[in-house]
py3Dmol code that shows the C-alpha trace and the ligand (Angstrom):
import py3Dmol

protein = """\
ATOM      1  CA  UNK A   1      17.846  20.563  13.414  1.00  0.00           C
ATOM      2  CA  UNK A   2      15.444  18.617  15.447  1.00  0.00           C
ATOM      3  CA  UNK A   3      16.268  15.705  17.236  1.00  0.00           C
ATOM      4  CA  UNK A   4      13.891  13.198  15.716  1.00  0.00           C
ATOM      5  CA  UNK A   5      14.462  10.416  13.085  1.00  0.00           C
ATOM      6  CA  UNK A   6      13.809  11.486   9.995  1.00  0.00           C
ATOM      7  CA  UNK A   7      16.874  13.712  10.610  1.00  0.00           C
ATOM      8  CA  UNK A   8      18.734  10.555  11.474  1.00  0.00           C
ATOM      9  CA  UNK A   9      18.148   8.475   8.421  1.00  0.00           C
ATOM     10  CA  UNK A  10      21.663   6.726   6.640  1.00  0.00           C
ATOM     11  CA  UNK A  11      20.918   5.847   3.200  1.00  0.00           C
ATOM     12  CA  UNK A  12      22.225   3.814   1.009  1.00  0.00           C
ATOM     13  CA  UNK A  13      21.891   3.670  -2.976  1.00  0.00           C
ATOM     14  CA  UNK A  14      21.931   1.329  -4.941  1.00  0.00           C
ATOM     15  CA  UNK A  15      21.696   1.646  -9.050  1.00  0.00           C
ATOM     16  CA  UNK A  16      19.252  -0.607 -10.866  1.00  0.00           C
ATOM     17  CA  UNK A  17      19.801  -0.676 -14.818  1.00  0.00           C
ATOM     18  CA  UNK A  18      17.433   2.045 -16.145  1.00  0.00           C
ATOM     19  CA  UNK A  19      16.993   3.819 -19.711  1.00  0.00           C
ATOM     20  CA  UNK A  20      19.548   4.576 -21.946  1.00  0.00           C
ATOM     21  CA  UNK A  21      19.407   8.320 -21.412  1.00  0.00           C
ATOM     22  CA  UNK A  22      20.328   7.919 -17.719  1.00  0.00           C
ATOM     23  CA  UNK A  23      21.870   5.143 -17.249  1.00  0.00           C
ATOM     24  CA  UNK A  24      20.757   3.864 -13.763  1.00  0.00           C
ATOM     25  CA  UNK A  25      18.164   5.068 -11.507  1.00  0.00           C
ATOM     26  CA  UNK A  26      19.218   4.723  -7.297  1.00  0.00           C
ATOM     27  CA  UNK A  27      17.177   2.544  -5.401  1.00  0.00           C
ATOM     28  CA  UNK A  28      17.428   4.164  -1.727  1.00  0.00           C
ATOM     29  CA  UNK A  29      17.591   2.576   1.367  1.00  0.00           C
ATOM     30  CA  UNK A  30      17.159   4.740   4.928  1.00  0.00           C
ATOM     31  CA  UNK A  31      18.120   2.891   7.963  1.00  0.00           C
ATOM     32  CA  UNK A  32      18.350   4.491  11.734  1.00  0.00           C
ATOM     33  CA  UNK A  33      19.249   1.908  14.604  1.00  0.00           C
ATOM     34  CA  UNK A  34      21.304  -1.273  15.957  1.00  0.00           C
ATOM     35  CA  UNK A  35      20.446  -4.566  16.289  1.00  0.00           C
ATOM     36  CA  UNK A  36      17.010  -6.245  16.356  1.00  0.00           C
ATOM     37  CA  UNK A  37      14.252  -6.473  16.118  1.00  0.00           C
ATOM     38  CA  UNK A  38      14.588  -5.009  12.294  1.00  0.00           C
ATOM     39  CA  UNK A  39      11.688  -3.615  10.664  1.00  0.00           C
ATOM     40  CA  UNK A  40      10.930  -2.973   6.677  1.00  0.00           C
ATOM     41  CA  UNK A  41       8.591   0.058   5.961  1.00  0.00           C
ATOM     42  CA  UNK A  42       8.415  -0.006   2.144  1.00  0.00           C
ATOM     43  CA  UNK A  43       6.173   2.498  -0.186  1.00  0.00           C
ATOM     44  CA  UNK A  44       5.894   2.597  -3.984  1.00  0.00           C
ATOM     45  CA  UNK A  45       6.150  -0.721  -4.883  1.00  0.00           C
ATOM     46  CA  UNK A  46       3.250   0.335  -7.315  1.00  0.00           C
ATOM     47  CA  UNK A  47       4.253   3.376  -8.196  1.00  0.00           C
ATOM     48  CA  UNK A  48       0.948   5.230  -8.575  1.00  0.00           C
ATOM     49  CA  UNK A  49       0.322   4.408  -5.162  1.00  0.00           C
ATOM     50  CA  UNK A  50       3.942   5.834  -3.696  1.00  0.00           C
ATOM     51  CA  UNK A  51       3.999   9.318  -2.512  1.00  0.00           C
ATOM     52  CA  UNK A  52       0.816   8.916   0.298  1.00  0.00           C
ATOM     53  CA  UNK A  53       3.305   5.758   1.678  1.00  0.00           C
ATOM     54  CA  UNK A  54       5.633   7.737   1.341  1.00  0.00           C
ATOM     55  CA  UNK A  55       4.171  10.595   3.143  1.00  0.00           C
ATOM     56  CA  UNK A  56       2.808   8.855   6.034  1.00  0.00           C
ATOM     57  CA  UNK A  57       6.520   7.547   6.592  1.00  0.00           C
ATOM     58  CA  UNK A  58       7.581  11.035   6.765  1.00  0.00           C
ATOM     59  CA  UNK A  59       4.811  11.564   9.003  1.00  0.00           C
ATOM     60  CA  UNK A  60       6.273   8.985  11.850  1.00  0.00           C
ATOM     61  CA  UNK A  61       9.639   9.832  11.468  1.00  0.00           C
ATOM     62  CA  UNK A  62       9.286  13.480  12.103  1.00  0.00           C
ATOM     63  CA  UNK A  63       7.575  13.021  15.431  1.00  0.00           C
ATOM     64  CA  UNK A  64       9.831   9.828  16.732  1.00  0.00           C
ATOM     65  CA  UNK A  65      13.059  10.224  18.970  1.00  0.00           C
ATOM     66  CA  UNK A  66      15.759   7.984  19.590  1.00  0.00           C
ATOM     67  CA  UNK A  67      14.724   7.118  22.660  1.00  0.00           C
ATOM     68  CA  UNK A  68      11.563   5.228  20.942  1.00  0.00           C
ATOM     69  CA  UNK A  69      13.799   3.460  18.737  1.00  0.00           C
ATOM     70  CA  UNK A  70      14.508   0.102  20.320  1.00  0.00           C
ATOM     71  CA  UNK A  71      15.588  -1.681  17.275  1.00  0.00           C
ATOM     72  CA  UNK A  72      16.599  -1.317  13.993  1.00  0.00           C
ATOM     73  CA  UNK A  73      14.063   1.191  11.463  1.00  0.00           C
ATOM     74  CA  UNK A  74      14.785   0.368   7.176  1.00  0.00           C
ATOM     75  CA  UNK A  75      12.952   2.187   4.952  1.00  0.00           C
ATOM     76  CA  UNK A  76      12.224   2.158   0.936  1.00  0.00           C
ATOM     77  CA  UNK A  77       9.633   5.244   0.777  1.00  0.00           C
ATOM     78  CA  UNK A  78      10.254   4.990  -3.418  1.00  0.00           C
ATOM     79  CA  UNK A  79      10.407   1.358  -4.138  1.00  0.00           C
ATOM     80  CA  UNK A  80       9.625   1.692  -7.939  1.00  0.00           C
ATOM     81  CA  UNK A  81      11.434   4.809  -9.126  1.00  0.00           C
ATOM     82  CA  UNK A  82      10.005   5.000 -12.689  1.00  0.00           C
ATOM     83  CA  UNK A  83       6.840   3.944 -11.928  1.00  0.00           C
ATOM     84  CA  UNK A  84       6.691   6.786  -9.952  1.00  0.00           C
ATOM     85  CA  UNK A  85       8.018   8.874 -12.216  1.00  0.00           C
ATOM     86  CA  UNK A  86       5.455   7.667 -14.833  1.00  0.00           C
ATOM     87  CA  UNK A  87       2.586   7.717 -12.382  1.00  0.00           C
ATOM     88  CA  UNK A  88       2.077   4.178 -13.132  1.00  0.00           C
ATOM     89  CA  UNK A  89       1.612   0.478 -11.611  1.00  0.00           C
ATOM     90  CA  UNK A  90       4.753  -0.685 -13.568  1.00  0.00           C
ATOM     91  CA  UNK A  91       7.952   0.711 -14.618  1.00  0.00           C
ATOM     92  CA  UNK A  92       7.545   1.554 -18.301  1.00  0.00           C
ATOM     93  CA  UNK A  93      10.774   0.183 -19.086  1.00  0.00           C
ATOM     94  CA  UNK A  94       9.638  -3.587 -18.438  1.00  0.00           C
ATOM     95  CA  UNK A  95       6.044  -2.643 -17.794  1.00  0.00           C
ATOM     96  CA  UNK A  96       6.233  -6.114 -15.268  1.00  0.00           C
ATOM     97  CA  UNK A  97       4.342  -5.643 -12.012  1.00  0.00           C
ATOM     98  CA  UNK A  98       7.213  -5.999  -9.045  1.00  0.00           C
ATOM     99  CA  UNK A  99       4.521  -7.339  -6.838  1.00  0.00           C
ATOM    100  CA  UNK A 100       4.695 -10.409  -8.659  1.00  0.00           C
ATOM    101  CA  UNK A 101       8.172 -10.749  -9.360  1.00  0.00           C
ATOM    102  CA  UNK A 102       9.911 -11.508  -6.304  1.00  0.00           C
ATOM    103  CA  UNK A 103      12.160 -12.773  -5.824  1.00  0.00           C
ATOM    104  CA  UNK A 104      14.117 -11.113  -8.595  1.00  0.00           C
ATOM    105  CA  UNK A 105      16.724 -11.602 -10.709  1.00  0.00           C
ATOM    106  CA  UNK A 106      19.750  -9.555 -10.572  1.00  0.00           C
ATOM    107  CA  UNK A 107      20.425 -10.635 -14.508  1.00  0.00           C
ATOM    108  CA  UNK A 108      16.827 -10.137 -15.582  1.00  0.00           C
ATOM    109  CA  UNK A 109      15.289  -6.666 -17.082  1.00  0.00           C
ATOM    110  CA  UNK A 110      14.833  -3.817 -14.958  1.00  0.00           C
ATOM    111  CA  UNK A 111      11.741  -4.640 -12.822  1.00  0.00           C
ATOM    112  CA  UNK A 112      13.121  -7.940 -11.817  1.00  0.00           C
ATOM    113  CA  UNK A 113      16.735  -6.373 -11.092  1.00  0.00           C
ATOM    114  CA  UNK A 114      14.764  -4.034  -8.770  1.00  0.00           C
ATOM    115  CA  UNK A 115      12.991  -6.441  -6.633  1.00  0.00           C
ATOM    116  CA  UNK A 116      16.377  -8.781  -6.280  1.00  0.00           C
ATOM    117  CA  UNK A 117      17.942  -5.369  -5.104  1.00  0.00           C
ATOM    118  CA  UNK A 118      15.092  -5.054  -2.958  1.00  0.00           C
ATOM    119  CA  UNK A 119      15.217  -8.589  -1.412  1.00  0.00           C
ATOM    120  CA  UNK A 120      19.685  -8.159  -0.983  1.00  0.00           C
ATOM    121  CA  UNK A 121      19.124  -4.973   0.575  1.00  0.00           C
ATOM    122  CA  UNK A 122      16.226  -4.204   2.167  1.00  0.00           C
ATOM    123  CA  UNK A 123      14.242  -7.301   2.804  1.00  0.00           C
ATOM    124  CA  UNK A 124      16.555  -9.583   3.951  1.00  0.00           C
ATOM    125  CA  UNK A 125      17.453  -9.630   7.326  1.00  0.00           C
ATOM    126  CA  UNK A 126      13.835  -7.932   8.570  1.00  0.00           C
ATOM    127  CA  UNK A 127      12.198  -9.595  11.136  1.00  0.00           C
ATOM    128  CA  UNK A 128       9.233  -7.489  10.522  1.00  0.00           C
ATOM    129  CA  UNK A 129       7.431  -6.073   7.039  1.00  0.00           C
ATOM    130  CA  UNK A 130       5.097  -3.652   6.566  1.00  0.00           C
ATOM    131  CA  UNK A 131       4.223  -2.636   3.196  1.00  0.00           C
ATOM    132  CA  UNK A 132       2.799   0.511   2.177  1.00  0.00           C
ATOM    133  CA  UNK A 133       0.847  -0.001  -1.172  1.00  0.00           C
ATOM    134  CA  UNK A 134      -3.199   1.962  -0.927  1.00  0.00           C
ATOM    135  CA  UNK A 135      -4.893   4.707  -2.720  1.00  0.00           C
ATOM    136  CA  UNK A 136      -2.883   6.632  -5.019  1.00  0.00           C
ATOM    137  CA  UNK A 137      -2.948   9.091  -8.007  1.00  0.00           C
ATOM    138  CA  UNK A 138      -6.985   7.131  -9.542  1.00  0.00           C
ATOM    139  CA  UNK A 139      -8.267   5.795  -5.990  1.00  0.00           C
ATOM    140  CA  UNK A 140      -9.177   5.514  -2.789  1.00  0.00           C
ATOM    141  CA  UNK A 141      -9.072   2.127  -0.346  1.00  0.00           C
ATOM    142  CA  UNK A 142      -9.231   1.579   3.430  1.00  0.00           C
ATOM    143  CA  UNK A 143      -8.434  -1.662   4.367  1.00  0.00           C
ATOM    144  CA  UNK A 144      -5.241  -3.954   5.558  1.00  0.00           C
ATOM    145  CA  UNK A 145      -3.975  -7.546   4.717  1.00  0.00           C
ATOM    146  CA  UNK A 146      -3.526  -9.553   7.182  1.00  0.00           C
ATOM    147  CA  UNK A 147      -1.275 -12.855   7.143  1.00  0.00           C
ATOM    148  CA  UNK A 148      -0.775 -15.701   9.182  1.00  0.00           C
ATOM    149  CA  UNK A 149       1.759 -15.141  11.995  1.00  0.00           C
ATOM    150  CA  UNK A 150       1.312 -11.586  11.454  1.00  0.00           C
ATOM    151  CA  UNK A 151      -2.589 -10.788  12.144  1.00  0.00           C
ATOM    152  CA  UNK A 152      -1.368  -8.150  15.544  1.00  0.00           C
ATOM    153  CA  UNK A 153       1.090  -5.980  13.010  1.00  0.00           C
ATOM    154  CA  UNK A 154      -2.045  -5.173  10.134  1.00  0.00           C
ATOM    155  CA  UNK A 155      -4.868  -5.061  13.315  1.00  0.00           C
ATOM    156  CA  UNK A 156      -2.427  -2.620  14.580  1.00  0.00           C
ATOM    157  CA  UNK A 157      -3.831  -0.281  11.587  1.00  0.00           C
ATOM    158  CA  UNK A 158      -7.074  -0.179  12.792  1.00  0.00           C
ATOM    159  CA  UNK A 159      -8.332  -0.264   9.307  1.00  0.00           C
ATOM    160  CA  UNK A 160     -11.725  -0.108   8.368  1.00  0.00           C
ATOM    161  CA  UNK A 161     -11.571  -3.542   7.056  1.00  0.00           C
ATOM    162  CA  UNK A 162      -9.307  -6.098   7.512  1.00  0.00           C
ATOM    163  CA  UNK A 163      -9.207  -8.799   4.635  1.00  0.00           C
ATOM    164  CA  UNK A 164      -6.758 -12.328   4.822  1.00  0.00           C
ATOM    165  CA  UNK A 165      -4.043 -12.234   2.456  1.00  0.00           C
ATOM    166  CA  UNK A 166      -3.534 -14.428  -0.252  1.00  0.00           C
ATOM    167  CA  UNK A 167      -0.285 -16.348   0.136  1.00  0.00           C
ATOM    168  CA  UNK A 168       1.820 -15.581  -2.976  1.00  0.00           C
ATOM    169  CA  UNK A 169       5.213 -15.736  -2.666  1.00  0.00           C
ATOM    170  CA  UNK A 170       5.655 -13.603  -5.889  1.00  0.00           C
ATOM    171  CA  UNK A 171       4.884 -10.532  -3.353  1.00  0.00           C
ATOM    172  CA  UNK A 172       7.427  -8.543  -1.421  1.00  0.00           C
ATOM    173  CA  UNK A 173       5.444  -9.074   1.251  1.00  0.00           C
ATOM    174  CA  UNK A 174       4.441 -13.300   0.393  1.00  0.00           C
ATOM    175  CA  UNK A 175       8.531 -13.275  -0.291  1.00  0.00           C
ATOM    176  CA  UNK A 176       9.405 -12.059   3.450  1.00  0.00           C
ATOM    177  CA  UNK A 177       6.812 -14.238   4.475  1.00  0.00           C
ATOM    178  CA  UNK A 178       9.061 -16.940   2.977  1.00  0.00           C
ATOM    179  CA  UNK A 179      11.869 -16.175   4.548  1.00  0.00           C
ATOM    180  CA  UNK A 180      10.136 -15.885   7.744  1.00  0.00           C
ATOM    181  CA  UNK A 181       9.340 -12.298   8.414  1.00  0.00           C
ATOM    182  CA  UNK A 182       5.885 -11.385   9.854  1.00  0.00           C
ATOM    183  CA  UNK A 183       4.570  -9.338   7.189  1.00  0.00           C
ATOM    184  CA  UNK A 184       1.448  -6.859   6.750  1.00  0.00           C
ATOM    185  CA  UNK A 185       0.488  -5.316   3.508  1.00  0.00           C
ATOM    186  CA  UNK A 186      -1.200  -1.835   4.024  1.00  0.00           C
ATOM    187  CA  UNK A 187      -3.922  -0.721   1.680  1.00  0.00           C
ATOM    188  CA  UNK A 188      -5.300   2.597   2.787  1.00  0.00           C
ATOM    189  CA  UNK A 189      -5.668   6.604   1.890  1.00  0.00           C
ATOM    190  CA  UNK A 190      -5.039   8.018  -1.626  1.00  0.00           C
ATOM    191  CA  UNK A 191      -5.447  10.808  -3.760  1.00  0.00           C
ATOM    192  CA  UNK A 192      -8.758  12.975  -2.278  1.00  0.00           C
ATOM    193  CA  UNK A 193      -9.620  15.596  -0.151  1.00  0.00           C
ATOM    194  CA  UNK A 194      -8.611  13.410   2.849  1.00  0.00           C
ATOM    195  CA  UNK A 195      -5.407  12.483   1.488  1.00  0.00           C
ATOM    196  CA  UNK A 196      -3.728  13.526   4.612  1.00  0.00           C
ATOM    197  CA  UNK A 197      -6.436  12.524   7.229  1.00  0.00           C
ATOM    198  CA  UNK A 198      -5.233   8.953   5.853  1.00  0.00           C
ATOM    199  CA  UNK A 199      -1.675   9.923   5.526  1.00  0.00           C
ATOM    200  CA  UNK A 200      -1.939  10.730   9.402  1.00  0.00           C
ATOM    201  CA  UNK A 201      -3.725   7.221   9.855  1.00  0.00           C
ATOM    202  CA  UNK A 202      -1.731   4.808   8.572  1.00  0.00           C
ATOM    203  CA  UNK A 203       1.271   7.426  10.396  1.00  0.00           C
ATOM    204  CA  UNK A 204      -0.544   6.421  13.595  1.00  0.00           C
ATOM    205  CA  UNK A 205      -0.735   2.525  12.252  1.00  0.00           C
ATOM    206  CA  UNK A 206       2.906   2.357  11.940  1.00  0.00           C
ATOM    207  CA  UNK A 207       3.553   3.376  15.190  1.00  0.00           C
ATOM    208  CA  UNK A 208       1.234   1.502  16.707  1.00  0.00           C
ATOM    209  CA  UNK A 209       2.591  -1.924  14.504  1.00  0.00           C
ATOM    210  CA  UNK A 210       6.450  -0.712  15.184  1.00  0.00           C
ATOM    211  CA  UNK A 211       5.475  -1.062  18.716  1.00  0.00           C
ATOM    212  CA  UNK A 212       3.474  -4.184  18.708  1.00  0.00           C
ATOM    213  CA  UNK A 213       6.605  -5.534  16.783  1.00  0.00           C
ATOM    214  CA  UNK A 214       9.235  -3.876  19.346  1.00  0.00           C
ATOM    215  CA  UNK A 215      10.995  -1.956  16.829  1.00  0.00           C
ATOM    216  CA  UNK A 216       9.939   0.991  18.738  1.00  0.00           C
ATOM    217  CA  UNK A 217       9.000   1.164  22.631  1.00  0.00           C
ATOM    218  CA  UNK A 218       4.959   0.052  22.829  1.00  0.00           C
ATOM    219  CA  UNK A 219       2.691   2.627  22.861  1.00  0.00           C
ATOM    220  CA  UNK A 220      -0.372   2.564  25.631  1.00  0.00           C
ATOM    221  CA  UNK A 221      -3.126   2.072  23.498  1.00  0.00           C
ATOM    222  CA  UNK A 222      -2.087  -1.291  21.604  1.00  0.00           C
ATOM    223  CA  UNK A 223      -4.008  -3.372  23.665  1.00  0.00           C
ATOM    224  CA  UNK A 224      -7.199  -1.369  22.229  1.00  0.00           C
ATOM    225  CA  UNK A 225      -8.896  -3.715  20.422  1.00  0.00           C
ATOM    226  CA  UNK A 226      -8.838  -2.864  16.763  1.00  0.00           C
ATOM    227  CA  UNK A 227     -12.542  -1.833  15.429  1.00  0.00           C
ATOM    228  CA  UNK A 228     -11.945  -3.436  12.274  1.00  0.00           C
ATOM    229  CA  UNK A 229     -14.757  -5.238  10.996  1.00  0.00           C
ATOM    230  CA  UNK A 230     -13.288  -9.020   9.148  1.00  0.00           C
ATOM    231  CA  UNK A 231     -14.579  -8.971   5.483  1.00  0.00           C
ATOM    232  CA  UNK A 232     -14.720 -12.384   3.512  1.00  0.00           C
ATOM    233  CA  UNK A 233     -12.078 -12.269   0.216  1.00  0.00           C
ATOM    234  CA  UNK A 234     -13.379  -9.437  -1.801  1.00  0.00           C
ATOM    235  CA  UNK A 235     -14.386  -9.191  -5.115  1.00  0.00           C
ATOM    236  CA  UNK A 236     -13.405  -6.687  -7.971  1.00  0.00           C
ATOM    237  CA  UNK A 237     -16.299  -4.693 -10.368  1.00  0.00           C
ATOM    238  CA  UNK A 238     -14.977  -3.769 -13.994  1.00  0.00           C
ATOM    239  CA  UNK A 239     -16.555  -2.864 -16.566  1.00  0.00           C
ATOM    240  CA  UNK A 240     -17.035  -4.432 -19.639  1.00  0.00           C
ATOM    241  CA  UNK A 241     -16.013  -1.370 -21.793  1.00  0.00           C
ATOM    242  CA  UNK A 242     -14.320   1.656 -21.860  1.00  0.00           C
ATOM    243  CA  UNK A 243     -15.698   5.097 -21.265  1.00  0.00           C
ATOM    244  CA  UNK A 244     -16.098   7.971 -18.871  1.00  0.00           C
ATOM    245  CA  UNK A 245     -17.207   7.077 -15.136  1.00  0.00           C
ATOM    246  CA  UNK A 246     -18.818   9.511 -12.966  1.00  0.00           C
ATOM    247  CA  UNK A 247     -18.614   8.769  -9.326  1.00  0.00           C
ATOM    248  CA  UNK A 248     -22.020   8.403  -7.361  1.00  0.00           C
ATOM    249  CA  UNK A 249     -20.147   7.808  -4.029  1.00  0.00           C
ATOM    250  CA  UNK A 250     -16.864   9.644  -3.023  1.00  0.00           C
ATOM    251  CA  UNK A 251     -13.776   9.684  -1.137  1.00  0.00           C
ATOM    252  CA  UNK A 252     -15.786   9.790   2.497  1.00  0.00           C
ATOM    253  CA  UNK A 253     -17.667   6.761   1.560  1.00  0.00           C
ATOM    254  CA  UNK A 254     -14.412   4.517   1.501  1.00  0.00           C
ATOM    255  CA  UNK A 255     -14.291   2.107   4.407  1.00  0.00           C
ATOM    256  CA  UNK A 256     -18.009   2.540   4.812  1.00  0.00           C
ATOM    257  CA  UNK A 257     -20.441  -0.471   4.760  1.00  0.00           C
ATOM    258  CA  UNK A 258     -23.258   0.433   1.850  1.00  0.00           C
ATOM    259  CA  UNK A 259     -27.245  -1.507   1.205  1.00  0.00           C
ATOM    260  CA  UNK A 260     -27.261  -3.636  -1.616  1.00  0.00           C
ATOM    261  CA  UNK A 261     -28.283  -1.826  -4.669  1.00  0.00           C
ATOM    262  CA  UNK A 262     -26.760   1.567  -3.751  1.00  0.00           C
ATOM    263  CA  UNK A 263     -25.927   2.981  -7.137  1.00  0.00           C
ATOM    264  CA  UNK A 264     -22.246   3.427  -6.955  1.00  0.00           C
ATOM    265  CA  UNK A 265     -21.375   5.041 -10.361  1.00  0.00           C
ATOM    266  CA  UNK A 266     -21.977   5.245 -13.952  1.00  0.00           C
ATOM    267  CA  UNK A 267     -19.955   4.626 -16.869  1.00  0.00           C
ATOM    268  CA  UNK A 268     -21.120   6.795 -19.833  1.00  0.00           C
ATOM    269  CA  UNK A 269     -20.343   6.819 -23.552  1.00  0.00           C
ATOM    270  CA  UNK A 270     -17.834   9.654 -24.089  1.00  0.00           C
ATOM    271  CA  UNK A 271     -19.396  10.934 -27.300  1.00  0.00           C
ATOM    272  CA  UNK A 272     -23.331  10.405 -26.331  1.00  0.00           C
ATOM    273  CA  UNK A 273     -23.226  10.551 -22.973  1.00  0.00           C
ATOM    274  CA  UNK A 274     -25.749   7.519 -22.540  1.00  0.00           C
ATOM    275  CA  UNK A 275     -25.342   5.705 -19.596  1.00  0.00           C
ATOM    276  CA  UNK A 276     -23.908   1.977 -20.625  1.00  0.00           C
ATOM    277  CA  UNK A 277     -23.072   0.626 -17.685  1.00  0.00           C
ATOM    278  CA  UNK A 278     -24.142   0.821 -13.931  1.00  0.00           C
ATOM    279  CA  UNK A 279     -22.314   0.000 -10.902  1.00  0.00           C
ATOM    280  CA  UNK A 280     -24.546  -1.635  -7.506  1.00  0.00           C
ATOM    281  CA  UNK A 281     -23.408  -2.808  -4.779  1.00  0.00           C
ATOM    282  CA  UNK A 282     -23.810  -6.796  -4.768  1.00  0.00           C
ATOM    283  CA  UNK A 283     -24.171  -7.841  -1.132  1.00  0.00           C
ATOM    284  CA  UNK A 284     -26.717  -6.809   1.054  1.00  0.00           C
ATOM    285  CA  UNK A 285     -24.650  -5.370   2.995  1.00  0.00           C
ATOM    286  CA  UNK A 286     -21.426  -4.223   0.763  1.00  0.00           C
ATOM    287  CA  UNK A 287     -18.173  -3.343   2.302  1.00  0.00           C
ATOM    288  CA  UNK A 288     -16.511  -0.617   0.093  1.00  0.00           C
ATOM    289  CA  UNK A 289     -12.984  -1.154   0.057  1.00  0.00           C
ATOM    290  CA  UNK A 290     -11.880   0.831  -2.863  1.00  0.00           C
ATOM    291  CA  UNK A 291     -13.407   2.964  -5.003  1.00  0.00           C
ATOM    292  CA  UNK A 292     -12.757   5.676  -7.531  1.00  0.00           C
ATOM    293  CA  UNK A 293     -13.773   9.111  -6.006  1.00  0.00           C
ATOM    294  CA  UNK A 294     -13.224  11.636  -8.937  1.00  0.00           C
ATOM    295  CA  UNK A 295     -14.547  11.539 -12.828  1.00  0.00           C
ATOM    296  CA  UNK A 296     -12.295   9.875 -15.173  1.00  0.00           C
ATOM    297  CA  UNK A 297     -11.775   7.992 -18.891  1.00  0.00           C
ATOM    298  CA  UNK A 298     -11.974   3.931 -17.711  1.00  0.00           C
ATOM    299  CA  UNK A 299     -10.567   1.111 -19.991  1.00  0.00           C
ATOM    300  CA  UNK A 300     -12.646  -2.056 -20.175  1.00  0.00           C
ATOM    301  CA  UNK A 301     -11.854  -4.643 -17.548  1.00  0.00           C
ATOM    302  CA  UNK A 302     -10.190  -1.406 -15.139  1.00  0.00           C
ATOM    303  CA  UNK A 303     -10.485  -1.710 -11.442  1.00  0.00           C
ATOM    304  CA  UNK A 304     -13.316   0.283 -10.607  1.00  0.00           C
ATOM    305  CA  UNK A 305     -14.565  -1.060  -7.123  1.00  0.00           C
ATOM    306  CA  UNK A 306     -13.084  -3.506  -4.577  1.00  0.00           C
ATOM    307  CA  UNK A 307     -16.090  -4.696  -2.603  1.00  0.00           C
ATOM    308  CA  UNK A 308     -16.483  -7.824   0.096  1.00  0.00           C
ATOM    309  CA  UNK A 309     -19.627  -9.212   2.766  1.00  0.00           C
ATOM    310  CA  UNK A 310     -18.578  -8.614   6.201  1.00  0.00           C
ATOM    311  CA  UNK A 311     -17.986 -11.725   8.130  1.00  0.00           C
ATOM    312  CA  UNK A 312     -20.349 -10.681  10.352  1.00  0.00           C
TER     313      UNK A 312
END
"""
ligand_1 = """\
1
ZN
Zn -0.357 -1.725 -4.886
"""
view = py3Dmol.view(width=600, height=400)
view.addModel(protein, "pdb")
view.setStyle({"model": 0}, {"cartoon": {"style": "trace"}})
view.addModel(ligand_1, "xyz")
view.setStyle({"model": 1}, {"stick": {}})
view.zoomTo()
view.show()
């Protein structure tokens, strides 16, 4: 067996109330290392967005030896087990969004068990947090969250675009923050024919952040500067309607800055056909942070594009 860490993992499980055919579902925690600096690399917390977080942790633990490790590594690469079983957001169970339940309650329903298991075992205790949310199973993204105290870990991602946080403590990431953990919320990659360019990216990001935070030893090229470009807070096109939308713009145009008035997509009526709605980009110049890159039935009010104005 090779001698690198994803070999090395200890996990841990720990059952969260589930349905009544099984019983319990584990919630698994991976840890490698002694001492501190401790570092949280979670994945799944949404779970349509899990197995490219997932993948990307994979990714740096297969090429790391102990000899990088200088600290202590935790990982959650399936933070929402049913959601990811139900290729969902939410857990079908509660159907609450964990992102906006923390801190938990170890006597509430299922979701809110999840994230107090989360916060007992996993989150408290890191000095650092990094998590993995992004593209998953309906789109793309390609940008990072950045938070105050914590601005080196998410420019250490070299995202396309790098967007401020906002501060809610309801987060797993605004929760650490709480606590006092420098935190960085990743939002990058997803289901397309670059699915693992991306998963290789944010790979590279980790290293580079587990280094700036001196989890790992540094690597040579964090003093780089990042080639991010700063986008103001972003704003979200939905549609007013369901239908079918047909891309105009696809997976490569993700993390690309567009004119104002490219024609992004279309949103048809599934029995006519007939265009109803249009989607343009709004600022002259339009920062695409996440679109949808394939075909695919849309309910009314459904995320379709997250677009911002660069700062400069
Ligand atoms: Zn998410």
């Amino acid at each position: 067996m090779t001698n690198n860490l994803l070999n090395a993992i200890r996990w841990q499980h720990f059952p969260i109330g589930a349905s009544a055919a099984v019983g319990h579902v584990n919630l698994s925690v991976g840890e490698i290392g002694n001492g501190g600096p401790t570092a949280l690399i979670s994945a799944g917390v949404h779970g349509d967005e899990g197995p490219w977080g997932a993948w990307a942790i994979r990714k740096l633990l297969e090429r790391l030896t102990p000899d990088q490790l200088i600290g202590t590594l935790r990982i959650v690469p399936v933070a929402n087990p049913l959601a990811m079983e139900a290729d969902a957001r939410n857990a079908p169970l509660d159907v609450l969004d964990l992102n906006r339940v923390f801190p938990g309650d170890p006597n509430g329903s299922h979701t809110e068990r999840l994230a107090a298991a989360l916060v007992a075992n996993a989150v408290n205790g890191a000095d650092v947090v990094i998590d993995l949310h992004g593209g998953g199973s309906w789109c793309v993204n390609a940008f990072a969250f950045q938070f105050a105290g914590g601005e080196d870990l998410a420019q250490a991602f070299h995202a396309p675009f790098l967007v401020t946080g906002p501060d809610r403590s309801v987060t797993l990431t605004g929760y650490a923050r709480s606590q006092g953990a420098r935190v960085a919320a990743i939002e990058q990659g997803g289901r397309s024919e670059l699915e693992e360019q991306w998963a290789e990216r944010i790979a590279t990001g980790l290293r580079r952040a587990l280094g700036v935070a001196g989890v790992l030893t540094p690597l040579e090229d964090d003093m780089i500067p990042a080639e991010s470009i700063a986008v103001r807070p972003s704003k979200v096109l939905r549609p007013s309607s369901g239908g079918v939308f047909i891309p105009q713009v696809r997976a490569s145009s993700v993390g690309t800055i567009v004119p104002g008035g490219t024609v992004l997509g279309h949103l048809l009526d599934p029995v006519t056909q007939a265009i109803i709605e249009t989607f343009e980009a709004p600022f002259e110049r339009t920062a695409l942070m996440l679109l949808r890159p394939f075909a695919a039935r849309i309910e009314g009010g459904a995320m379709t594009y997250v677009v911002a104005e660069p700062m400069s």
